[in-house]
LOMIGU-538614 format. One record per residue: residue in three letters; y negated, z negated, x negated of N, C-alpha, C, O, CB in turn. Coordinates in pm, whole numbers, padded with zeros to 5 digits, always signed. Atoms other than C-alpha are relative to their C-alpha. Glycine has a CB too. Example, Ala and Ser with C-alpha at 12.3 -4.5 7.8 and 13.67 -1.06 7.14 Angstrom:
ALA+00119+00000-00089+00450-00780-01230-00120+00000-00090-00118-00066-00194-00003-00125+00099SER+00119+00006+00082+00106-00714-01367-00109-00073+00077-00220-00090+00026-00046+00142-00041
***
This chain:
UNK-00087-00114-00025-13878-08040-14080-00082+00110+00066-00135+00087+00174+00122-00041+00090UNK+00046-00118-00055-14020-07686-14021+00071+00046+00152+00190+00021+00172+00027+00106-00111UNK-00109-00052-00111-13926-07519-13654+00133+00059-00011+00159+00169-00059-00051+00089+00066UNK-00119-00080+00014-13589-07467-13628+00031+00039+00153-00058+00015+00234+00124-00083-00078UNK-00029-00053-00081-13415-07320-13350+00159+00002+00000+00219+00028-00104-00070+00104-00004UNK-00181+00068-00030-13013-07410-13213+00011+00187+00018-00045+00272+00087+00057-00158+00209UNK-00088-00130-00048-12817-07095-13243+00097-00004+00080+00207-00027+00031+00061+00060-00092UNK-00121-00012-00090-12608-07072-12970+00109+00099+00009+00223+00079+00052-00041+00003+00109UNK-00124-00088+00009-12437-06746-13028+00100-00043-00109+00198+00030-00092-00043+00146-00030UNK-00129-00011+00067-12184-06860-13306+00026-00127+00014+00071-00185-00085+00011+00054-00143UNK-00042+00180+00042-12145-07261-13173+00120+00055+00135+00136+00147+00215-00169-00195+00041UNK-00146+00065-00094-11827-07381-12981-00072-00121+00030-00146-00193-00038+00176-00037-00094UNK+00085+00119-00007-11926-07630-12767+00156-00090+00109+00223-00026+00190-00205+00042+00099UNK-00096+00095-00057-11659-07906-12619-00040-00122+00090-00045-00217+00012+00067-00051-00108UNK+00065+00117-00059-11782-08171-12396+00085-00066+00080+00119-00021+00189-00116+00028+00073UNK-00115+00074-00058-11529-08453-12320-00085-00138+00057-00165-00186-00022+00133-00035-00126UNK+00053+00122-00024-11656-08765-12135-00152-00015-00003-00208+00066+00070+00056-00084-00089UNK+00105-00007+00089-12018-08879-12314-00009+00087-00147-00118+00075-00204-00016-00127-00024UNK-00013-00013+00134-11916-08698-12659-00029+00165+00009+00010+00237+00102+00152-00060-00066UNK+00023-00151-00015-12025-08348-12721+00034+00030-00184-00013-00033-00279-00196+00047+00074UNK-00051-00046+00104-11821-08127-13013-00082+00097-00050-00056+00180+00037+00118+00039+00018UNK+00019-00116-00006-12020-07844-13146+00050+00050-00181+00068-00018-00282-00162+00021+00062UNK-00075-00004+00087-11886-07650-13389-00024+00174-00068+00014+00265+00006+00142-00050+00063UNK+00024-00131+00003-11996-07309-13597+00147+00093-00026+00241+00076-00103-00113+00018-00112UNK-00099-00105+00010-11774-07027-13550+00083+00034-00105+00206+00025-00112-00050+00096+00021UNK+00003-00075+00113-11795-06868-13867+00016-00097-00137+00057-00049-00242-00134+00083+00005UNK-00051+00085+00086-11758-07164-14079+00101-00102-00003+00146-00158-00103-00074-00044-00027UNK-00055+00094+00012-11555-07386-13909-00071-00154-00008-00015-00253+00038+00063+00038-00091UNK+00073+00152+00006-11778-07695-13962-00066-00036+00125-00144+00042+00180-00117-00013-00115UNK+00054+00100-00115-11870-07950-13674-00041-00105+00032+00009-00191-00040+00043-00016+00056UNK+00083+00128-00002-12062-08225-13564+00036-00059+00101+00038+00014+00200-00140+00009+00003UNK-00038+00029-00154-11942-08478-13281-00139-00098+00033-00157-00208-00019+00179-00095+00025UNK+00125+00106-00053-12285-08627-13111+00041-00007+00160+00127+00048+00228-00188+00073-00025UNK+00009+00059-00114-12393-08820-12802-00026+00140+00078-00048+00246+00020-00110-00121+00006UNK+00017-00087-00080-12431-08605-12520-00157-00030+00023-00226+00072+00027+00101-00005+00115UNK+00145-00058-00015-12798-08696-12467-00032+00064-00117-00147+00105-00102-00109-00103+00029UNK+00044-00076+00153-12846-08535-12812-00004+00142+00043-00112+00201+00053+00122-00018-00146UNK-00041-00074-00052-12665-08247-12683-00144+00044+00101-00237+00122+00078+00131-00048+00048UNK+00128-00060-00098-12903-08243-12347-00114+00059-00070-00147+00177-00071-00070-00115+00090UNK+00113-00060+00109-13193-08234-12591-00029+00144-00055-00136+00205-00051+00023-00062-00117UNK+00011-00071+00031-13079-07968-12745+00006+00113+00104-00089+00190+00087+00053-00015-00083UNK+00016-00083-00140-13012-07738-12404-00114-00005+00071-00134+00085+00153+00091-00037+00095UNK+00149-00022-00019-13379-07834-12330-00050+00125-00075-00105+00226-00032-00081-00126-00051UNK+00122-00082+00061-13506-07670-12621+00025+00159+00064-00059+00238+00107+00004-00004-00194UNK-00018-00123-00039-13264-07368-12535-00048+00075+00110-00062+00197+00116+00099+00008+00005UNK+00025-00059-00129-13376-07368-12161-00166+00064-00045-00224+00162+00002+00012-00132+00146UNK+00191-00019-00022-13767-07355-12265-00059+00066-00083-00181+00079-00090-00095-00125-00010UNK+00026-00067+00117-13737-07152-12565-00075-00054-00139-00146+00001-00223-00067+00097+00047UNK+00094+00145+00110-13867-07458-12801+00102+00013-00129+00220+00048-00136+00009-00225+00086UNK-00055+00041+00119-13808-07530-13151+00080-00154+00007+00035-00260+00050-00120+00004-00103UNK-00114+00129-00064-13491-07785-13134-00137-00146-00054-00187-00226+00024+00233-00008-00135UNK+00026+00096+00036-13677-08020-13351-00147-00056+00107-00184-00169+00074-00006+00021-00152UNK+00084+00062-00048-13983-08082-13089+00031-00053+00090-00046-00128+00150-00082+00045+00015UNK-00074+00042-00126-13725-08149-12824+00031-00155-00046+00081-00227+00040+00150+00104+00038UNK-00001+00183+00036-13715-08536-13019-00122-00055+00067-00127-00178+00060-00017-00049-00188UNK+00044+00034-00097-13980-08571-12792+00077-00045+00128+00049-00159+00166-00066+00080+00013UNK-00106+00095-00129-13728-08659-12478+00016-00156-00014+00030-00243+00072+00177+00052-00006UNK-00064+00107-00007-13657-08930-12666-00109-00131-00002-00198-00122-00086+00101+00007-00112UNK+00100+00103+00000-13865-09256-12604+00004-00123-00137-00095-00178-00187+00023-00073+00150UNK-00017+00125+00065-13737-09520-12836-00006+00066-00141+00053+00172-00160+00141-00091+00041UNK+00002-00052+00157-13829-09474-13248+00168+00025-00029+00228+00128-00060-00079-00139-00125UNK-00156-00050+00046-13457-09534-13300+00080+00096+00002+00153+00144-00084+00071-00047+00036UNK-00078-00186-00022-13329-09215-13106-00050+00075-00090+00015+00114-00186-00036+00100+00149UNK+00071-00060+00024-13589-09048-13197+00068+00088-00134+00111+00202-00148-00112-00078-00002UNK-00070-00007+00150-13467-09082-13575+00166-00021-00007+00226+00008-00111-00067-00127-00095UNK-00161-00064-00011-13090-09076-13489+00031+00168+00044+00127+00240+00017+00081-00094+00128UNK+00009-00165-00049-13208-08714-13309+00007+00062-00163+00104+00127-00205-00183+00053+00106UNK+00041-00070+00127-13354-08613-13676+00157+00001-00085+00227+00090-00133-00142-00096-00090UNK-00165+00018+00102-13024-08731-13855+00088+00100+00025+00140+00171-00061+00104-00140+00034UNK-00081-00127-00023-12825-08492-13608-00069+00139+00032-00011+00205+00119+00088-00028+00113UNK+00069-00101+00071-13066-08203-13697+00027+00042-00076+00058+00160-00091-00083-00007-00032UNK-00036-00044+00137-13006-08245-14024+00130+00049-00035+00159+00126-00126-00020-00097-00081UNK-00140-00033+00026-12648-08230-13985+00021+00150+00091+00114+00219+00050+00110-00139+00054UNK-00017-00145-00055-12657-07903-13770-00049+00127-00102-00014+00241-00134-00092+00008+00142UNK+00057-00108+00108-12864-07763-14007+00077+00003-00166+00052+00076-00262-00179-00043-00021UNK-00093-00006+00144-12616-07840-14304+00114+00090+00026+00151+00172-00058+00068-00156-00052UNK-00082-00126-00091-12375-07635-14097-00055+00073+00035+00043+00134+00079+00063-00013+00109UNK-00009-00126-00040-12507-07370-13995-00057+00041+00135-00073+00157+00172+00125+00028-00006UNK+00049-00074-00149-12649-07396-13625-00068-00025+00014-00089-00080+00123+00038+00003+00113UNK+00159-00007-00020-13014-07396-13722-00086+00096-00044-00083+00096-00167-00056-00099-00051UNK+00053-00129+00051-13214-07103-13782-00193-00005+00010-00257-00025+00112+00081+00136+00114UNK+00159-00013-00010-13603-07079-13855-00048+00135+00081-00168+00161+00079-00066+00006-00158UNK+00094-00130-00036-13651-06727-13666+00113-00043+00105+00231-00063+00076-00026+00178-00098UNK-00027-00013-00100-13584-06769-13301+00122+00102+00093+00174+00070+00200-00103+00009+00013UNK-00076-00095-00005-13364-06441-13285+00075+00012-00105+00029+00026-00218-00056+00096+00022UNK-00078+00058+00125-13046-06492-13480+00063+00146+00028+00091+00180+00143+00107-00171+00003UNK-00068-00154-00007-12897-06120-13540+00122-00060-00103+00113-00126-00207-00118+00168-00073UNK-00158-00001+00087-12516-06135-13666+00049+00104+00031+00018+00152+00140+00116-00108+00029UNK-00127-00065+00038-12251-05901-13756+00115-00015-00021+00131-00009-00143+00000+00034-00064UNK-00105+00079+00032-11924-06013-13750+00128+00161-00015+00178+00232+00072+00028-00147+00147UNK-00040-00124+00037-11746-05727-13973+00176-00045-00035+00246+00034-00099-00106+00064-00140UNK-00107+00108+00030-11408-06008-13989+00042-00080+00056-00051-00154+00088-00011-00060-00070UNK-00059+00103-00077-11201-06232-13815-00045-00147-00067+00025-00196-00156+00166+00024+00003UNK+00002+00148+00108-11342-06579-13953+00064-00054+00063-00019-00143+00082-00123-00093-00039UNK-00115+00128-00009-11057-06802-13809+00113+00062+00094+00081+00099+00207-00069-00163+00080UNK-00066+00012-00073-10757-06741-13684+00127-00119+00060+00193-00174-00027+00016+00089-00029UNK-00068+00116-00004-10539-07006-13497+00117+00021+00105+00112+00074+00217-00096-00117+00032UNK-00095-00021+00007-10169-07047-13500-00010-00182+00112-00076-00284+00093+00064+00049-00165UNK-00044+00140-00048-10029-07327-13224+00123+00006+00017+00182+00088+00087-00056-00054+00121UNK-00156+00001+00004-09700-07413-13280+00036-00104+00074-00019-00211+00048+00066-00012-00138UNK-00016+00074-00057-09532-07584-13022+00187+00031+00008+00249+00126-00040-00106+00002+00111UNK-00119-00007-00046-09178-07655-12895+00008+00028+00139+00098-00026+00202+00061-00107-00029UNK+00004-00038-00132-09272-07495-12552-00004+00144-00036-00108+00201-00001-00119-00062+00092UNK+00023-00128+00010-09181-07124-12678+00094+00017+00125+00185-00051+00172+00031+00076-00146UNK-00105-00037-00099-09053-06923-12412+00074+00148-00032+00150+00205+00046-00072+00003+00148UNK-00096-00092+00040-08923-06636-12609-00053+00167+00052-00017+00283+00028+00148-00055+00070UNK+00007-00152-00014-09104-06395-12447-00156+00101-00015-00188+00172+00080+00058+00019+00151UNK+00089-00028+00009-09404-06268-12551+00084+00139-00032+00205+00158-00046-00095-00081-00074UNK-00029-00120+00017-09462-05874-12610+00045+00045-00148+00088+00159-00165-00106+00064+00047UNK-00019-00014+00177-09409-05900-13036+00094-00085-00038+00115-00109-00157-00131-00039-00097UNK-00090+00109+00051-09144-06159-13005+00104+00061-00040+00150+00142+00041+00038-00104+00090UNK-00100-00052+00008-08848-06068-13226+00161-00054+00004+00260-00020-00060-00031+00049-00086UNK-00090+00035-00022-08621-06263-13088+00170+00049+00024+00277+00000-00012-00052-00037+00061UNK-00112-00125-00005-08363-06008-13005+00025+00095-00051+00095+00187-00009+00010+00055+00075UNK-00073-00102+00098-08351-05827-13310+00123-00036-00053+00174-00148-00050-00077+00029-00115UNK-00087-00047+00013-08080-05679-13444+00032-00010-00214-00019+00070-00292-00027+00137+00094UNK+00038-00040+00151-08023-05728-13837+00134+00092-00059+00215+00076-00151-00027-00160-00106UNK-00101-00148+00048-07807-05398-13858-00091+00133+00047-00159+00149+00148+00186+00011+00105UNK+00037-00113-00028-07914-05081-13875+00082+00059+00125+00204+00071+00118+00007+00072-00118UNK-00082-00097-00069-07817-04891-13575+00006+00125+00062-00090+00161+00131+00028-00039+00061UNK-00041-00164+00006-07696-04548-13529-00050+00083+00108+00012+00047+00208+00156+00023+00005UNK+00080-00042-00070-07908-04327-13320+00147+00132+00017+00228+00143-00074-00174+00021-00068UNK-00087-00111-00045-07666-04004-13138-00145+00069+00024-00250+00032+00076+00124-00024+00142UNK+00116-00148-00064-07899-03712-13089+00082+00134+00064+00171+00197+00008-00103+00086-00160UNK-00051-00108-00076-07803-03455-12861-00072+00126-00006-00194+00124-00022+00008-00038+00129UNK+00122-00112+00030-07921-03090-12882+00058+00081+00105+00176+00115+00110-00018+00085-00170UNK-00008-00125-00169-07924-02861-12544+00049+00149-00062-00027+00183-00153-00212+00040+00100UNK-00028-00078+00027-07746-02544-12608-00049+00093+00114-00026+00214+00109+00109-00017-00039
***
């Protein structure tokens, strides 16, 4: 694998327990790894390293090559970049998200809860 480099400006990152979510913005697609994977990768970010030399941390062949596996899968999504400086444009909303719950409270500022389905009759007054 050539140097790549973790884009951090378009990931979502979730970290529950040991399990770390990351997830690209702009596509929607995500990967759930170990959290030392994760650390790994916040090395490379702290030291300005190409992610893939940060499989150095890992001591045992096995990580090592479970690291490469979730490489590959970042980089099938989207949050690996060969040039260190990732320039975007975001000229579009790529996701928007609807949560529908049974905890509405009716009052938000666009809620049309209290419309009216009649037209109704406006009086205009004119100052003499």
């Amino acid at each position: 694998m050539e140097n790549k480099y973790f884009i951090d400006k378009i990931c979502d990152i979730v970290i529950k327990d040991n399990t770390v979510i990351l997830s690209n913005r702009l596509t929607g697609k995500w990967i759930k790894i170990p959290i030392e994977c994760y650390e790994a990768i916040k090395y490379s970010l702290e030291t300005s390293t190409p992610v893939n030399k940060a499989i150095e941390v890992f001591e045992d062949e096995e990580d090592q090559q479970y690291f490469k596996s979730v490489l590959n899968c970042l980089d099938n999504i989207g949050l690996l970049n060969a040039d260190q400086t990732y320039e975007f444009e975001i000229d579009f909303i790529p996701k928007v998200v609807f949560s529908i719950t049974n905890r509405c409270n009716l009052s938000c500022e666009y809620c049309c809860v209290d419309a009216d389905n009649y037209l109704k009759k406006r009086r205009y007054f004119i100052n003499q």
